[in-house]
N, C-alpha and C positions, 0 to 999 in steps of 0.2 A: 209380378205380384209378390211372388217370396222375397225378392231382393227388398222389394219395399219393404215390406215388412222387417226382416232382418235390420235394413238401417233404420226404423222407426226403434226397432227396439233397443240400439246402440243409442240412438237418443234419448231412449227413455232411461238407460243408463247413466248419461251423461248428467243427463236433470235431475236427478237421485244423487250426483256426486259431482256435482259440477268442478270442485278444485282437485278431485281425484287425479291421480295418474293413468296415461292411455299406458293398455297394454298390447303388447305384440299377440298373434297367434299362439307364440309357444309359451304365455306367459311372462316372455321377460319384459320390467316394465318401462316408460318412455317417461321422457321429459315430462312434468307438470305442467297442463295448461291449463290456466284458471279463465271459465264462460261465466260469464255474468249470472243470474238467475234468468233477469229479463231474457236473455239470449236461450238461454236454457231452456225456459221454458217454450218456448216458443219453437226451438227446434223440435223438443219432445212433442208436440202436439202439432205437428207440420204445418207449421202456419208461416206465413213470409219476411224471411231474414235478407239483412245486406247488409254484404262487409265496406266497413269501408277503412281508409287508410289513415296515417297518423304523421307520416314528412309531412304533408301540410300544414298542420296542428305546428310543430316546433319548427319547421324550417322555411314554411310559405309567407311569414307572416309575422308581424311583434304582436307581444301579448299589449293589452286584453283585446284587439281585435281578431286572431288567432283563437280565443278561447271561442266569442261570440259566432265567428265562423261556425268554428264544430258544432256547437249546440243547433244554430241556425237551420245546417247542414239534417244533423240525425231528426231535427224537429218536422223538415220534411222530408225524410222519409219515413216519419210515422205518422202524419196526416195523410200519404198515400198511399198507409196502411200496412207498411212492415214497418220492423222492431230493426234498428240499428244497431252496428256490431262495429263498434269502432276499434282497431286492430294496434294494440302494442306492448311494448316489451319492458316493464318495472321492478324494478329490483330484480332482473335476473328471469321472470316469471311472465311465461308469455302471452298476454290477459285479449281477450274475446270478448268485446261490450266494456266500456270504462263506463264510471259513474262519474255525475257529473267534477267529482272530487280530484276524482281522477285524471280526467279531462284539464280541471285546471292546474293538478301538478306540470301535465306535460308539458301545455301552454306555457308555464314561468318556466319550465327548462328549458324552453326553445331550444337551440340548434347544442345544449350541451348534453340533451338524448342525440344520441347517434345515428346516423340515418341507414336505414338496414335495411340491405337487399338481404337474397337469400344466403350469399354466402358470408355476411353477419353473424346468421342467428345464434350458431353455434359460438362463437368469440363471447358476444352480448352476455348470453346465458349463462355461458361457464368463468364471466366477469362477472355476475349479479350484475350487472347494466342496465339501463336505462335503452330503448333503441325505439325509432318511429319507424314505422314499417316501410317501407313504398310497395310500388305496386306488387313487383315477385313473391315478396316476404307475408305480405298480404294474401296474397293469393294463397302461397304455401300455407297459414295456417287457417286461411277460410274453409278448403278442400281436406284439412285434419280433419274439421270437427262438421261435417256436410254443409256447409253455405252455398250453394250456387250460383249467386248472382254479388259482385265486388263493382262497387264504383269507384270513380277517381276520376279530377281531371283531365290530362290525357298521360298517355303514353310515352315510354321512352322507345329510343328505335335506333337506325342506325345515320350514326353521327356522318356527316358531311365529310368526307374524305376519306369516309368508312373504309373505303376498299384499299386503303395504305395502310390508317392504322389499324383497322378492325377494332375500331370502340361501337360494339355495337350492346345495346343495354340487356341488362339479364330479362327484363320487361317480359321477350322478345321469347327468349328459350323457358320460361315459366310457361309462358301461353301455348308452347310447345308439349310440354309435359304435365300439366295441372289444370284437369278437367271444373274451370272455375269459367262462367261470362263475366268477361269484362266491360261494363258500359261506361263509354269514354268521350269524349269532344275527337278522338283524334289523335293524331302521333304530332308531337311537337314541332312545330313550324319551323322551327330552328335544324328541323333534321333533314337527313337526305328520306321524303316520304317514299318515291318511288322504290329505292332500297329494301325499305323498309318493308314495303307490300312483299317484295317479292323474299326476303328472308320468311316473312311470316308462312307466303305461301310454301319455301320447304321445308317449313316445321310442319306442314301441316291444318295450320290455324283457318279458321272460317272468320274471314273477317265481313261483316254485316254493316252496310250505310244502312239508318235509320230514316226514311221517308228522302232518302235523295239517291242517286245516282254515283252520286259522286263522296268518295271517302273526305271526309272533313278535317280541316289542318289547324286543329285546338282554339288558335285566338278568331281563323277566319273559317266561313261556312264551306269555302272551297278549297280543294286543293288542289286542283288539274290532273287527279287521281283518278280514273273512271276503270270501269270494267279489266279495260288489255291490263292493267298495272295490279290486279290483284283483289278489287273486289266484285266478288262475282255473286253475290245474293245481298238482294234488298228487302226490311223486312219496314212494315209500314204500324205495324200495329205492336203493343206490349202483349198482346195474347201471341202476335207471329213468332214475337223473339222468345215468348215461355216455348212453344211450339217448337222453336230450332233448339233452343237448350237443353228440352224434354229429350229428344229425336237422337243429339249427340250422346247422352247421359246412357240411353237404351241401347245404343248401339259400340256402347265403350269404348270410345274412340280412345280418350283417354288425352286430349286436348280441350283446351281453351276454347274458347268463339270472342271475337272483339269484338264489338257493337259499337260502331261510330256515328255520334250523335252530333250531329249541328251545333254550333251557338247559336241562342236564338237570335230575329233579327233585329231586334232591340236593342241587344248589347253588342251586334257583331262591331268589330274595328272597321276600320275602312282597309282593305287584302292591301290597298297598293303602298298606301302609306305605313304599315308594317312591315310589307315586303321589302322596300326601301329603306328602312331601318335596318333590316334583317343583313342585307347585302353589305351596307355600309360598314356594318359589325363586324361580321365577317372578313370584310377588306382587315380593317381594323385588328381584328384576332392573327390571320397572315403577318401582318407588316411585324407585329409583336412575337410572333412564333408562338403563340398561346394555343398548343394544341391539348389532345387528350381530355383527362377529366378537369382540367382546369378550363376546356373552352365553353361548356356550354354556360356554368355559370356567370363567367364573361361575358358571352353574350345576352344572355337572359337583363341583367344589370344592364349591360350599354344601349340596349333597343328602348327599356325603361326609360333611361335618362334621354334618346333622343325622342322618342314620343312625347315627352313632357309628363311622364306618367304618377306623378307626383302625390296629386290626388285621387282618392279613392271615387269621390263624384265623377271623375272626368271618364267620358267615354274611353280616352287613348289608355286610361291606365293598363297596365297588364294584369297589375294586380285583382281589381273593380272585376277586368276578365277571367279572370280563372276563379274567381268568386260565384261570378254570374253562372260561369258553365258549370262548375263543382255542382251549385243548387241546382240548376235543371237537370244534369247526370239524375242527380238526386233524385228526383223525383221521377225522373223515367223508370231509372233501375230498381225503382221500389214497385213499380203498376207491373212490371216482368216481374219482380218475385212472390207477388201477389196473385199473378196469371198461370205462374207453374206453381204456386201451395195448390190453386183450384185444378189444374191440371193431373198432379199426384193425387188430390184427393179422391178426382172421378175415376182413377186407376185403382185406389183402393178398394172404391166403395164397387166395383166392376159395371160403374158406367163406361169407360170406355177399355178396351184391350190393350196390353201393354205392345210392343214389337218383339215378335216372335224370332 
């Protein structure tokens, strides 16, 4: 109860001064993060926020489809009743909720905002830069300002031949260290998943299939991920996943929770015919010696052009895919931050007891 109330008051704070500077305990003060009002408000009055990211916005996509994405994107998660928090870095200032103005500077910058993990931000800021967040960078400044719940896509993880190069993504050691839920399609199909479970498990991380068994592999609903490989709790409902996020948050873990959400089955690919892609790519990226940060976007592009992925209508696109599953994220990740506003509030109001 006290702690709530203390961070309700740090919010009530924040929404009294939303472009203010965070200060330390001892007073010294911190970089400026400017939260939106709508953001602001809505934190101060504990009602259901979710972060979401901004590489999409400038690097998923050409404007103006890119723009209509986002809007698309935050419009459902406020028909499913939280307030959107789209995450990025403008002139130097690293802003919490964009307006729609905002929004479409990023879009016409596309890919000349910079794409920024965590260890970015500092470069970004102290350039007055422009920077789109991905997931880490997101996360990192959802967990400043208390957001609990971050959508996205899927996941980065550890690359295909990880265990030579050790390209494994910061995604990874974020969800390690920054007690933020992640609701996601999955770790990217292109990556070594099994790997990838088991780094998460010794980070620590709880990683959660959402109504299935089996951990989901971004474009396809399966991944031949099950249980032995890392996920070990299935949550069925968005009050379960407020429930597992509540549970972590009380017991300060101090980590992340993944939450792997299916694509639905409307827009799923066909596994084998991507998977086949996938391989081909692959062969392809060896024969070229294309390894490191230069492989995945390589194959991301070559699986495209062998799908025939051209068009945005066509089921095989990839793009149509990450579109599809970005808005159903979307709207899951908003009914869990809706499920835990109601969950802190029955803690306030001491309908139910916090964990002792």
């Amino acid at each position: 109860m006290a702690s709530s109330a203390l961070s309700r008051l740090s919010n009530i704070n924040r929404h009294l001064n939303p472009t203010a500077s965070l200060f330390d305990s001892d007073g010294a003060s911190r970089m400026p993060v400017k939260i939106s009002l709508e953001v602001s408000n809505a934190l101060s009055r504990g009602h259901a926020v979710v972060a979401l990211e901004s590489t999409i916005i400038s690097h998923g996509m050409p404007y103006p489809q890119n723009l209509e994405t986002a809007k698309e994107v935050e419009a459902i998660v406020r028909t499913n009743g939280a307030v959107p928090a789209t995450v990025a870095i403008l002139d130097g200032i690293p802003c919490i909720g964009l307006s729609i103005e905002q929004l479409e500077r990023l879009a016409i910058l596309g890919t000349q905002a910079q794409k920024t993990a965590r260890r970015d931000i500092a470069h970004i800021v102290a350039a007055k830069g422009n920077g789109a967040t991905t997931v880490s960078a997101s996360m990192f400044f959802a967990s400043m300002v208390g957001i609990p719940v971050f959508v996205t896509g899927g996941i980065g993880g550890v690359h295909r031949h990880g265990e030579n190069t050790m390209d494994i993504s910061s995604d990874l050691t974020e969800l390690g260290r920054t007690p933020v839920a992640v609701v996601s399609a999955g770790v990217k199909s292109i990556l070594d998943i099994p790997r990838t479970l088991e780094y998460l498990e010794t980070q620590g991380v709880c990683v959660a299939a959402y109504k299935t068994n089996e951990f989901p592999a971004f474009f396809t609903e399966k991944s031949g991920s099950k249980w032995v490989l890392g996920v070990h709790c299935r949550v069925d409902t968005p009050e379960d996943c407020a429930q597992l996020i509540d549970a972590s948050v009380k017991l300060k873990l101090g980590t992340g929770i993944l939450i792997g959400v299916p694509i639905p089955k409307e827009h799923a690919a066909s596994g084998s015919l991507i998977e086949s892609a996938i391989q081909l790519a692959l062969k392809e990226a060896r024969d070229k010696n294309i390894i490191g940060n230069a492989e995945t976007p390589f194959l991301l592009a070559r699986v495209n052009e062998l799908t025939g992925g051209a068009s945005l209508a066509s089921r095989l696109s990839l793009t149509a895919l990450d579109i599809a599953l970005v808005k159903n994220n979307a709207a899951i990740g908003a009914k869990i931050s809706v499920a835990l506003a109601q969950i802190r509030k029955s803690c306030d109001t001491g309908d139910a007891q916090p964990v002792s």
